[in-house]
N, C-alpha and C positions, 0 to 999 in steps of 0.2 A: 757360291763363294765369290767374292770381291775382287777387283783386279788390285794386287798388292795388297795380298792377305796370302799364308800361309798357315795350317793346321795340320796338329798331328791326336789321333783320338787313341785313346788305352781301352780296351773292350773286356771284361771279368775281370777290373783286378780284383784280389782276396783281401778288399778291406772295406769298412760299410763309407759307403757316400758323406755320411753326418762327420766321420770322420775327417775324410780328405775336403770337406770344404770350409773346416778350419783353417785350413794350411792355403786351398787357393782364395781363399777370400785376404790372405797377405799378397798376394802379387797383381791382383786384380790393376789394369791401368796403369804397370809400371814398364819402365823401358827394359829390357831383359839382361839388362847385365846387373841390375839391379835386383831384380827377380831372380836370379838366379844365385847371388849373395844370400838372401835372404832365405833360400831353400836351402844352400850347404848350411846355414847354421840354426836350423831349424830343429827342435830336438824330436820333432812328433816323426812318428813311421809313414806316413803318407807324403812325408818331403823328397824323400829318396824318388820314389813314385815319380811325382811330380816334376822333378827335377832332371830325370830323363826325360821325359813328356817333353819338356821345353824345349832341351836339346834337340831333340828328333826335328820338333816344328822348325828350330834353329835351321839345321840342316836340310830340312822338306822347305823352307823360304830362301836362302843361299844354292841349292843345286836345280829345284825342278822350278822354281818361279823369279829366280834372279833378283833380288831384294837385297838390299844392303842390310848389313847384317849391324848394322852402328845407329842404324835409323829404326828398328825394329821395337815394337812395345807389345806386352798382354793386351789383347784387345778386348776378349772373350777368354774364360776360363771358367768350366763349368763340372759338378758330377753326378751324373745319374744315377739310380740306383739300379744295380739288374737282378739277375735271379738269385732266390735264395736258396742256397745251400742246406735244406732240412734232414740233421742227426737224431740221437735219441741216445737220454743221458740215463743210465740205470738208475734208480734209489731204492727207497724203503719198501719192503711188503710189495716187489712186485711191480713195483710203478713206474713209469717211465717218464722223463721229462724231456722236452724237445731245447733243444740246442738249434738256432738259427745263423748259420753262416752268412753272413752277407758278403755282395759283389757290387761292385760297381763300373758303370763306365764313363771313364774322367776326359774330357777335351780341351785343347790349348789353342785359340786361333790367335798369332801373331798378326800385326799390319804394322808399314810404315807411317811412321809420326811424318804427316806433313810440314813445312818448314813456315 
């Protein structure tokens, strides 16, 4: 990590990656108050997600790495996919069909916009 960069990383959350990179491909490169707008009025369920995520980095670059919090942009935002969650759906005659939970783990790294 960079000097004046802050991140905060989500590890399982319970929703697939394809999803939430809908939602962080809106804040990509933007300054965070902005980003942060843009995820309260976001109707998809990974915004909520995300929108803590930010927060955290918010707070992990104002307490442990001293960064102005006015200068701050997305610099990185990314989400991984992690393990899958394998169910089994009953059907017809016997059968069984597989149900795939996905997980993902979503990262936020903040930095200061230089002047």
């Amino acid at each position: 990590m960079a000097v004046g960069e802050a991140r905060a990383h989500l590890s399982y959350a319970r929703i697939s990656s394809r999803k939430v990179k809908i939602v962080i491909d809106l804040i990509r490169n933007k300054p965070v108050g902005e980003a942060l707008a843009i995820l309260k009025f976001s109707p998809k369920a990974a915004s909520s997600l995300v929108e803590k995520l930010v927060n955290s980095a918010i707070a992990n670059a104002e307490n442990n790495h001293h960064l102005d919090v006015d200068k701050l942009y997305v610099k990185e935002v990314y989400a991984n996919q992690g393990p899958t969650l394998k169910r089994i759906r009953p059907r017809a005659q016997g059968r069984a069909f597989p149900i795939l939970k996905r997980t993902s783990h979503i990262t936020v790294v903040l930095a200061e916009k230089e002047a």
